[in-house]
N, CA and C atoms as a LAMMPS dump frame, in Angstrom:
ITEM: TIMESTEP
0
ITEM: NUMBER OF ATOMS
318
ITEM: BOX BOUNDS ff ff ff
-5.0000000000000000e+02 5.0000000000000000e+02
-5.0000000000000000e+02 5.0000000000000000e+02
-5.0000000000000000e+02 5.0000000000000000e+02
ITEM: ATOMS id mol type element x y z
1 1 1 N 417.77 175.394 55.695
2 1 2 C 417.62 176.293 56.829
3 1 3 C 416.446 175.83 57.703
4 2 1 N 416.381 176.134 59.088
5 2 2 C 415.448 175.939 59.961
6 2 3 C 414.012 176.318 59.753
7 3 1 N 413.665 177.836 58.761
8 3 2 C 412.501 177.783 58.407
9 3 3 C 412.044 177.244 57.452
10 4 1 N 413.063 176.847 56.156
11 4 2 C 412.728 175.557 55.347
12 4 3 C 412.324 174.592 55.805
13 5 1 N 412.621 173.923 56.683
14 5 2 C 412.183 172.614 57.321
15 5 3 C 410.856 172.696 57.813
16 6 1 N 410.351 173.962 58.996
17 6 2 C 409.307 174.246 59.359
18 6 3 C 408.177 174.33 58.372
19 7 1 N 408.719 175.24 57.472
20 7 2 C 407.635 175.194 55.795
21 7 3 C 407.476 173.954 55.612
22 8 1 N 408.324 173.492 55.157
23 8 2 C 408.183 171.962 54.63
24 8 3 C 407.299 170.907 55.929
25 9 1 N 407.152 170.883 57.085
26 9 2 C 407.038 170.215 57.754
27 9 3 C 405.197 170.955 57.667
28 10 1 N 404.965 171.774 57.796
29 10 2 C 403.76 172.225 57.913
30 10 3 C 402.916 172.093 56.865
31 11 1 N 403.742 171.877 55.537
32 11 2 C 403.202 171.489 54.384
33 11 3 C 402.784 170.137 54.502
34 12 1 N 403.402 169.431 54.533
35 12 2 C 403.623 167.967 54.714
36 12 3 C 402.098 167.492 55.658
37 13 1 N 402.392 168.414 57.076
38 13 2 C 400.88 167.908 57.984
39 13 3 C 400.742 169.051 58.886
40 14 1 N 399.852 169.571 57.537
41 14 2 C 399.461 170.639 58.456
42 14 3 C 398.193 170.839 59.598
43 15 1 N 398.049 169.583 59.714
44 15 2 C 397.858 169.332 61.236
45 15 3 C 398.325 169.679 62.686
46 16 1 N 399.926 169.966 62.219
47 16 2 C 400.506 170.32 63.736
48 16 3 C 400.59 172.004 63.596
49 17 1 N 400.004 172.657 62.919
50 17 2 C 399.805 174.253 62.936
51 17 3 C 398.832 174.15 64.332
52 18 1 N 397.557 173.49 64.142
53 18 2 C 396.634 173.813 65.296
54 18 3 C 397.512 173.519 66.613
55 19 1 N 398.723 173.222 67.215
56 19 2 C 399.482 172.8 68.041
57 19 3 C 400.566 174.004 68.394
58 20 1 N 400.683 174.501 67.382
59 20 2 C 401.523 175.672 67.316
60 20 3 C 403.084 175.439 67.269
61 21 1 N 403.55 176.595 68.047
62 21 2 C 405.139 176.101 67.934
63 21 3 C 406.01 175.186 68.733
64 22 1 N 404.99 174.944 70.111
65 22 2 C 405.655 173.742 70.889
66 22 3 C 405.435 173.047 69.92
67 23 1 N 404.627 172.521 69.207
68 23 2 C 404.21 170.687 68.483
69 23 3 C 405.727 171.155 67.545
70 24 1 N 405.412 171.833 66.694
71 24 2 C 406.317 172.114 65.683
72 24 3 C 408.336 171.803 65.972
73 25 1 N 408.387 172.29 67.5
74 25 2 C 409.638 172.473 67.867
75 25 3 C 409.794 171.064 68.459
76 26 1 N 409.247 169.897 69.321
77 26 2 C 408.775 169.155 69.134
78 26 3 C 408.91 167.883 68.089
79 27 1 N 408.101 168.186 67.261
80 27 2 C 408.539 167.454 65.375
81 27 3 C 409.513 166.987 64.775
82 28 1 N 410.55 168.329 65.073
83 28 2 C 412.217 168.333 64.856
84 28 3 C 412.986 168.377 65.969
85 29 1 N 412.731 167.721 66.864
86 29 2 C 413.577 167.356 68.151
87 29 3 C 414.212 168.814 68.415
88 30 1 N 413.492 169.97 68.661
89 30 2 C 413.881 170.828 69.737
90 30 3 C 413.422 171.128 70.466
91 31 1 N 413.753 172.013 71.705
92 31 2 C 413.353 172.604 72.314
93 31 3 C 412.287 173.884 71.837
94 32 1 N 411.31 174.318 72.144
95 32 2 C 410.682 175.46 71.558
96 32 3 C 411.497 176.675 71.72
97 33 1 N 411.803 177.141 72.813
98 33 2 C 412.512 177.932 72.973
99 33 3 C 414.27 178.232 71.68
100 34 1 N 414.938 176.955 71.929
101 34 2 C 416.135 176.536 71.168
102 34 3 C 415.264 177.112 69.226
103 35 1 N 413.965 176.34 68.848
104 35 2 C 413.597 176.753 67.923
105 35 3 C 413.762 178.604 66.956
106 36 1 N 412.753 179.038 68.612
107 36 2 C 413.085 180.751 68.287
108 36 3 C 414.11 181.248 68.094
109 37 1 N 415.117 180.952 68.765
110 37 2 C 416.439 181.261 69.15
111 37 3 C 416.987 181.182 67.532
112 38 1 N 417.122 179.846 67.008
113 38 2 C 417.534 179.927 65.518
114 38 3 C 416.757 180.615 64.301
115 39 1 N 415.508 180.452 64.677
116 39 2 C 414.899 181.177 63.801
117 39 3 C 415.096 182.563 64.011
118 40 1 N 415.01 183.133 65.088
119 40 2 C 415.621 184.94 65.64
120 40 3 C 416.99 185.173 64.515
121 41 1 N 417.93 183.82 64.721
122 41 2 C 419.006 183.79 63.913
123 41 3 C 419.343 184.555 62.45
124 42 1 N 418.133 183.45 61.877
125 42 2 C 417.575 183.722 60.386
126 42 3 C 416.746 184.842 60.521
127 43 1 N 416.466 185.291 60.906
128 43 2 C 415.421 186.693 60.663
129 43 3 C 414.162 186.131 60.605
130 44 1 N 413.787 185.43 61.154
131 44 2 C 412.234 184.688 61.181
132 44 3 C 411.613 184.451 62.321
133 45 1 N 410.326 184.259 62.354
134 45 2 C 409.532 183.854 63.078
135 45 3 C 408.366 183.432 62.65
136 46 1 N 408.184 182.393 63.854
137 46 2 C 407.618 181.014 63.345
138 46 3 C 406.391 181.72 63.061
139 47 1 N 405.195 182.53 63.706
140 47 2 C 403.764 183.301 62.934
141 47 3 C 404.313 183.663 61.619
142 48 1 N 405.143 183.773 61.173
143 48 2 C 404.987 184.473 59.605
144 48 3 C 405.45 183.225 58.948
145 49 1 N 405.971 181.929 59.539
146 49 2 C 406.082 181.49 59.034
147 49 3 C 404.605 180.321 58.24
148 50 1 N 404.257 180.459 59.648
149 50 2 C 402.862 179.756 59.934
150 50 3 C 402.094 180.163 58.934
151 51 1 N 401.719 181.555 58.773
152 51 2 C 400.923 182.284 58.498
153 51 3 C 401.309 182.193 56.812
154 52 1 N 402.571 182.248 56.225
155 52 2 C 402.301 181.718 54.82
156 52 3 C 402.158 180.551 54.133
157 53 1 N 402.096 179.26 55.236
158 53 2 C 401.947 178.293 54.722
159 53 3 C 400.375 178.461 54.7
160 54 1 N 399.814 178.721 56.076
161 54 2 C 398.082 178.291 55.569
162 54 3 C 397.853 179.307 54.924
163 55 1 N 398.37 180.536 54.079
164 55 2 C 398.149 181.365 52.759
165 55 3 C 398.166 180.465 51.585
166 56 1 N 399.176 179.808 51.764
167 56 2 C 399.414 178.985 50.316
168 56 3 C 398.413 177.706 50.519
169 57 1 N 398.511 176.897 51.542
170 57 2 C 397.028 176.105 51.584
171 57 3 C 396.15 176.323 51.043
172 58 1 N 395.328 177.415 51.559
173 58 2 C 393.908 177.969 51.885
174 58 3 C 394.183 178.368 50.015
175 59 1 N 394.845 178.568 49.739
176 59 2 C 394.183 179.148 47.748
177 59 3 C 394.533 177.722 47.478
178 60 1 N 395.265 176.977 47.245
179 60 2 C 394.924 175.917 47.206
180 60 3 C 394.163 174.928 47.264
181 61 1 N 393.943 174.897 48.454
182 61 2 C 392.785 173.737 47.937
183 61 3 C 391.193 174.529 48.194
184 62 1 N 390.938 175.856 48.3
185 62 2 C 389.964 176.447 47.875
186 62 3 C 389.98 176.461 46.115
187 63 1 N 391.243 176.673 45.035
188 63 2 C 391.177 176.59 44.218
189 63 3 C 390.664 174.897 43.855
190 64 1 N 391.127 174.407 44.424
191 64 2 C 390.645 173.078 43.989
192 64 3 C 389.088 172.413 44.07
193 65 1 N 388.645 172.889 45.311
194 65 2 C 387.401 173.165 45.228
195 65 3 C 386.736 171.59 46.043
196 66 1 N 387.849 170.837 46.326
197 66 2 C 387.424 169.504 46.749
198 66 3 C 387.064 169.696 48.363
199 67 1 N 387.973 170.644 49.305
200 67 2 C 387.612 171.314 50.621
201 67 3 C 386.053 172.014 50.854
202 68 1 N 385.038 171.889 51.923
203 68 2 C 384.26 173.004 52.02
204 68 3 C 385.168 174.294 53.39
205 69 1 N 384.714 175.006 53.49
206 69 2 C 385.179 176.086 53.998
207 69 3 C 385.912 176.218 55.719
208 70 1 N 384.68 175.416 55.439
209 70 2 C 384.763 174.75 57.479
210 70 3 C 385.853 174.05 57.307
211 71 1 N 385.878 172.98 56.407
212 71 2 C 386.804 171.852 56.5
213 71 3 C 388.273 172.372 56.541
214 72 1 N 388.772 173.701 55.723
215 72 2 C 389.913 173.971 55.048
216 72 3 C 390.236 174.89 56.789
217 73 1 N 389.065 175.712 57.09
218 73 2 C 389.405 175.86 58.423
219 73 3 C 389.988 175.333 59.378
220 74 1 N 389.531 174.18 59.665
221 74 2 C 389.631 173.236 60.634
222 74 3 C 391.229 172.616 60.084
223 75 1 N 391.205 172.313 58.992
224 75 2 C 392.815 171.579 58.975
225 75 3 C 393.936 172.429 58.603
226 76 1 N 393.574 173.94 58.635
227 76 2 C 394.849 174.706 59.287
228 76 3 C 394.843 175.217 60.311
229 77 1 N 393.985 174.822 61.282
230 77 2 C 394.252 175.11 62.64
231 77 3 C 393.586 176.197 62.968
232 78 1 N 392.882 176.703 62.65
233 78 2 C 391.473 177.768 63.259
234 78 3 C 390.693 177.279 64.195
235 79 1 N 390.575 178.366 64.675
236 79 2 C 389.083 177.856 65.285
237 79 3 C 387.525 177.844 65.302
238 80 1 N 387.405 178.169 64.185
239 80 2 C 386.137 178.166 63.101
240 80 3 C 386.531 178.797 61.88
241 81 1 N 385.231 178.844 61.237
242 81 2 C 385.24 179.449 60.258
243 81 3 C 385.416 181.505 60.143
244 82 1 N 384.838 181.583 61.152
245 82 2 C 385.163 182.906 60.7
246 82 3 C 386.632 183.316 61.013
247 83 1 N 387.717 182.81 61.927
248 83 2 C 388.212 183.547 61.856
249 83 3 C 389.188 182.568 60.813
250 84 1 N 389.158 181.435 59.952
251 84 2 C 389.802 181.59 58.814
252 84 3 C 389.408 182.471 57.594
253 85 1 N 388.104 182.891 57.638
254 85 2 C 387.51 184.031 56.868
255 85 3 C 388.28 185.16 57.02
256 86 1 N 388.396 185.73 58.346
257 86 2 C 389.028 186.623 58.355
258 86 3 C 390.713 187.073 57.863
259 87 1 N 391.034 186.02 58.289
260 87 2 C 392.484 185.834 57.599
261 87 3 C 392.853 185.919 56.321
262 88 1 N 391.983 185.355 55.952
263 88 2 C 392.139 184.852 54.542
264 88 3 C 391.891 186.018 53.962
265 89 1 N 390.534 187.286 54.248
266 89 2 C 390.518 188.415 53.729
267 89 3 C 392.026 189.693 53.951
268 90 1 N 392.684 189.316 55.187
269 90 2 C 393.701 189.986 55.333
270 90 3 C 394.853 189.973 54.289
271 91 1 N 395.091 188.527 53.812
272 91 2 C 395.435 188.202 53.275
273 91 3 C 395.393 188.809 51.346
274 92 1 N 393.924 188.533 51.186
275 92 2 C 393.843 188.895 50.014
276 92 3 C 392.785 189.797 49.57
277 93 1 N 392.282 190.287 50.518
278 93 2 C 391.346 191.019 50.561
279 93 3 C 389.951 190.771 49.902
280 94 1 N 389.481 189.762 50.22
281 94 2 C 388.692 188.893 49.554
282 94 3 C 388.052 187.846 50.582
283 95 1 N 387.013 187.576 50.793
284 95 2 C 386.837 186.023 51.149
285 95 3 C 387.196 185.111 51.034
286 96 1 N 386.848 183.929 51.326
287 96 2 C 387.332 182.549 50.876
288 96 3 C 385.978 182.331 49.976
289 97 1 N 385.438 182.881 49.744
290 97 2 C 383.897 182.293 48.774
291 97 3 C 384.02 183 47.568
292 98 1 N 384.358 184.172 47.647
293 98 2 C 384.841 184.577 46.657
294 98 3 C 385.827 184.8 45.864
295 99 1 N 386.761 184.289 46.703
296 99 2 C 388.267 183.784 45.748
297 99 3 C 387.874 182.327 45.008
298 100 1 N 386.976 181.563 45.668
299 100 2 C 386.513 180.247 45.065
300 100 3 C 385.689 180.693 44.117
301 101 1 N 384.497 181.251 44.109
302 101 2 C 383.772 181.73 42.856
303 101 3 C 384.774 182.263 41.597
304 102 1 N 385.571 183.068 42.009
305 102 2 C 386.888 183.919 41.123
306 102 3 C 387.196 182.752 40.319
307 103 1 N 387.788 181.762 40.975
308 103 2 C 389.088 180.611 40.783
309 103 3 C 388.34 179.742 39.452
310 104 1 N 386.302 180.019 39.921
311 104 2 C 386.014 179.061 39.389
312 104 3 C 385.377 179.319 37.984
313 105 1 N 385.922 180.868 37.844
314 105 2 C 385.042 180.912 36.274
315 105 3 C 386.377 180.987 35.157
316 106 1 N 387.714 181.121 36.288
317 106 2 C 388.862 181.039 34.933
318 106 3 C 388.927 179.935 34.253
C-alpha cells in the first residue's frame, strides 16, 4: 500500500521528513497532490504517517543511546530541540532524557 511505502521510505532516510510531503511525493514519482488523493483513499494521512515513524525513531535510537538529543532532532526533521522535546512528550508523556535514563537502567 501507498502508506507502506511512505513508512518504509522514511525509515530508510529519514532525511526527507524535514522536506515534508512534496520531497516524499517526489521520492515515489508523484505528484503531491496525486499522493493525498491515494492516501485520502486508504484512510491516511501523510502527518500521522510522519509522525509515527519519527515515534518509532526517536525511542530508538534514544534507546540506543549512540544519538545526542539535538542530533536525533535534527535528523527527523525538527527544528530544534525543543520542539522534538515536545513531541516526543506528547507522545509518551515523558521527555526524551528521561525515556533515555528509563531505557538505561533496564
Amino acid at each position: 500500500t501507498l502508506h507502506e511505502q511512505i513508512d518504509l521510505l522514511l525509515v530508510q532516510r529519514p532525511d526527507r521528513m524535514a522536506g515534508g510531503v512534496a520531497t516524499v511525493a517526489t521520492e515515489l514519482g508523484l505528484h503531491m497532490r496525486t499522493l493525498q488523493r491515494r492516501l485520502k483513499d486508504e484512510n491516511r494521512v501523510y502527518a500521522d504517517i510522519q509522525a509515527g515513524v519519527r515515534e518509532r525513531l526517536a525511542r530508538r535510537w534514544l534507546a540506543e543511546g549512540k544519538l545526542d538529543i539535538e542530533a536525533i532532532a535534527l535528523k527527523l526533521g525538527y527544528s530544534d530541540r525543543r520542539a522534538f522535546t515536545n513531541a516526543f512528550k506528547r507522545w509518551t508523556g515523558h521527555p526524551p532524557t528521561a525515556f533515555r535514563q528509563q531505557g538505561a537502567k533496564k
